[in-house]
C-alpha positions in Angstrom: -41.7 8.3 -4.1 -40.1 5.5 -2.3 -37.1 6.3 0.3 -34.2 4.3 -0.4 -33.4 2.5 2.4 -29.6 2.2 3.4 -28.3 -0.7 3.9 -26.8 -2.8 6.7 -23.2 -4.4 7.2 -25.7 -7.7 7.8 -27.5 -7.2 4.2 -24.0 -7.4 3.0 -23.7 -11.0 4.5 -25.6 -13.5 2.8 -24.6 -12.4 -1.1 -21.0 -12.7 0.4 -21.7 -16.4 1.8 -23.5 -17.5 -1.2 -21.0 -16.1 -3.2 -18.1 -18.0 -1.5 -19.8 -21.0 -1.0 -20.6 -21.1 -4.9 -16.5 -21.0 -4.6 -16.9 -24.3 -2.9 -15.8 -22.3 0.3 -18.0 -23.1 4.0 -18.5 -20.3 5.6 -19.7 -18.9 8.8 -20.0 -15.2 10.2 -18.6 -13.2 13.5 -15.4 -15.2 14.0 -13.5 -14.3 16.2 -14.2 -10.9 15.6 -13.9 -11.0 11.6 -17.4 -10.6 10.2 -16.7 -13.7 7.4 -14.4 -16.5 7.3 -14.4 -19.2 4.6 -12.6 -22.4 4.6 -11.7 -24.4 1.5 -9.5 -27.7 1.6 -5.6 -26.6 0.7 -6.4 -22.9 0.9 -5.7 -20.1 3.0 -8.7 -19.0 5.2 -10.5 -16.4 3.9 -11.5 -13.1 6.1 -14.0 -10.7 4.5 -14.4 -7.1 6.7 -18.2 -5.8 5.5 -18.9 -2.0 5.7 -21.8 0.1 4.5 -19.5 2.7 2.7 -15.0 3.1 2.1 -13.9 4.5 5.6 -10.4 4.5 7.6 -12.1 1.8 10.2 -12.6 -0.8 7.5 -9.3 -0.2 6.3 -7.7 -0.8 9.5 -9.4 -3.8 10.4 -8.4 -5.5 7.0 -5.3 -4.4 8.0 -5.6 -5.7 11.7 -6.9 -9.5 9.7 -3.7 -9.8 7.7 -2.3 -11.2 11.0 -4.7 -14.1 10.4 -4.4 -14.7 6.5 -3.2 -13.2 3.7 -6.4 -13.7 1.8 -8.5 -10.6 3.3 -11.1 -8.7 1.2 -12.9 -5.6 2.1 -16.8 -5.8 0.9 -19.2 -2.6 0.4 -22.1 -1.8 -1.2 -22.0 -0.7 -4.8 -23.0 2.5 -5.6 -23.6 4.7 -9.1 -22.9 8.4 -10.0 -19.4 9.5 -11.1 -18.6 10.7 -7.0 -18.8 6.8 -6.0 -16.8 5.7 -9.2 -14.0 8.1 -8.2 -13.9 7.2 -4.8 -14.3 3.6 -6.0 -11.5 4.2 -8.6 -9.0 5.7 -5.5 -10.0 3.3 -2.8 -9.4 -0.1 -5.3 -6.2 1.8 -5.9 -5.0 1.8 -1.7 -6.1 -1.8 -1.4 -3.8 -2.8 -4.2 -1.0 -0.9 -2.0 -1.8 -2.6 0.7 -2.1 -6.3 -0.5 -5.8 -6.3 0.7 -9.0 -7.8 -2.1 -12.1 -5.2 -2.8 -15.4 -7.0 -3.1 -18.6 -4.7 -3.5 -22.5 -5.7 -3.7 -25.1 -3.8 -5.9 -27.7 -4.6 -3.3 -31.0 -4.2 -5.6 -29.9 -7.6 -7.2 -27.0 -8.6 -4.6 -24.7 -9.4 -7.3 -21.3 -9.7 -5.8 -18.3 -8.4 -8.3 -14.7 -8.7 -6.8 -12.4 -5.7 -8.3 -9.4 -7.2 -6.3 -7.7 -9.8 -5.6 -5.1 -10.0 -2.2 -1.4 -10.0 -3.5 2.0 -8.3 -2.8 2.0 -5.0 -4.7 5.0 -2.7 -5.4 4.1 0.9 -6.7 5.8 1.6 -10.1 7.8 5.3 -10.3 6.6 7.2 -12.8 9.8 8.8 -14.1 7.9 11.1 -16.3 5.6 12.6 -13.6 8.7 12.6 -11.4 10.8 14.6 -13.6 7.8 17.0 -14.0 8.0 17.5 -10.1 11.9 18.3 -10.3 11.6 20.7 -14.0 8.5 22.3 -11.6 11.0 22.7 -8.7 14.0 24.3 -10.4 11.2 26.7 -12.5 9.9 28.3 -9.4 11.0 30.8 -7.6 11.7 31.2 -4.3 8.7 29.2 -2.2 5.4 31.5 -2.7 2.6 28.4 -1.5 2.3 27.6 2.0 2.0 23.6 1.9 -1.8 22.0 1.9 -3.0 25.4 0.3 -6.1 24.8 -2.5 -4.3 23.5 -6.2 -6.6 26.5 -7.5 -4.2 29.1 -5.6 -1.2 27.5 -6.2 1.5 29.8 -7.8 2.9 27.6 -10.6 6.2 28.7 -12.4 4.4 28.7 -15.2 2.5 31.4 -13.8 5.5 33.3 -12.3 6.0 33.7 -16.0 2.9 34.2 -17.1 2.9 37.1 -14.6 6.6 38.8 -16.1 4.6 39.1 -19.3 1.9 40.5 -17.9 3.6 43.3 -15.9 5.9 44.4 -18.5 2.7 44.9 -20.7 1.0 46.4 -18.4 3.8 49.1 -18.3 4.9 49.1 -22.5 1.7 48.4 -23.6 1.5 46.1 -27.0 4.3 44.4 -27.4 6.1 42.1 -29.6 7.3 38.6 -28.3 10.8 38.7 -28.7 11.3 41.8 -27.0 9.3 40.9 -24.1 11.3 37.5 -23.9 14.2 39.5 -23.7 13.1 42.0 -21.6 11.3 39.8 -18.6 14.3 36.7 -19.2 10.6 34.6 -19.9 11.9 32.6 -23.3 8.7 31.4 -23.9 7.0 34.9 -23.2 5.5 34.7 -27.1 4.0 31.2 -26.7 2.7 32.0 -23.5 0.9 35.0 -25.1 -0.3 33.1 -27.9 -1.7 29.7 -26.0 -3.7 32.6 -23.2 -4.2 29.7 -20.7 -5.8 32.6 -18.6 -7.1 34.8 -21.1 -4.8 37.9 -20.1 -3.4 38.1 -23.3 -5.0 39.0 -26.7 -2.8 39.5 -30.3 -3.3 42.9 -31.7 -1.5 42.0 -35.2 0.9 39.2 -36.3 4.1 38.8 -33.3 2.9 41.4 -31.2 0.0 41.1 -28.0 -1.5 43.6 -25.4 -3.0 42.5 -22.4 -6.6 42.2 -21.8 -8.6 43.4 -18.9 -8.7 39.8 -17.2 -5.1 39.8 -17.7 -5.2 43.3 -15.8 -7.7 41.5 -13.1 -5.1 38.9 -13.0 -2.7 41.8 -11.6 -4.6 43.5 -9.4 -5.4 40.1 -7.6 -1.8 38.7 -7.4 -0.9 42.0 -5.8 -3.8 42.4 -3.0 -2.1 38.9 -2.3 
């Protein structure tokens, strides 16, 4: 079997100068330190920074050309496989932020695709996802995560709750919703039972629910913490 050959920041070049000169754009390479510059009649120069792959350098150097022009792109090879599309998906989304185009190659054909174009860009708030943050906020108690810790460990309030439940069935055994609301001060101890994100909980008959051995596991582990 063949080895794929990686390519080149120079194998990048010439699909990027046919490409703008098919724009009606001349262009030449290694200009004053930007690796492409195009000129059109009545337009802004054009400055293109080529990389093999996303990285912090490229970014800065776009970055570093916006003193030139307004009309910088940053060009990489395309790649496949749902890894590249996400990184793909999160790196169109910082150029937007930072005013800068996204060109990429796919260079077994070098077909050149521009995602973005340059252009001012002011994030929209999600009010939704911020109000989640704050309801999240006021749910938890006291500050159990240290900051930058896996999402995986992260003590939710959710699962603060989740946890009441489980510890006062743990000690009463099968229970009926209602009173273990009112007993753990959890109001939504009975759907938390019955939607099991974490499979501690099972019913045992209509209203009531026991805890399951996971749901003991679940316990034990919080505790070692």
């Amino acid at each position: 079997m063949t080895q794929q050959v990686k390519p080149k920041e120079t194998d990048l070049y010439p699909p990027i100068k046919a490409f703008l000169e098919g724009q009606g754009y001349s262009v030449k390479g290694e200009v004053t330190g930007a690796d492409v510059v195009a000129l059109k009649d009545d337009c802004d120069p054009v400055v293109v920074e080529l990389k093999t792959g996303f990285s912090l350098t490229l970014f800065h150097q776009a970055i570093e050309r916006l003193r030139l022009t307004d009309m910088v792109y940053i060009a990489v090879p395309r790649g496949s496989g749902k890894a590249w599309l996400k990184s793909h998906k999160a790196n169109k989304s910082l150029c937007r932020r930072l005013g800068i185009g996204l060109i990429t190659v796919r260079m077994r054909d070098t077909f050149v695709e521009v995602h973005l174009d340059p252009g001012p860009y002011t994030p929209r708030k999600t009010k939704y996802k911020q109000a989640r943050m704050l309801r999240e906020f006021a749910r938890r108690e006291g500050d159990p995560n240290l900051g930058g810790s896996p999402a995986q460990t992260t003590m939710t309030a959710y699962r603060q709750d989740a946890l009441k439940v489980a510890t006062y069935l743990a000690e009463h055994g099968a229970s009926k919703g209602s009173v273990v609301a009112h007993a753990t001060a959890v109001p939504t101890a009975t759907r938390i039972m019955a939607s099991d994100h974490y499979g501690w909980f099972e019913r045992v008959e209509k209203g009531i629910y026991q805890l399951t051995p996971n749901g003991q596991k679940g316990l034990e582990h919080t505790v070692c913490k």
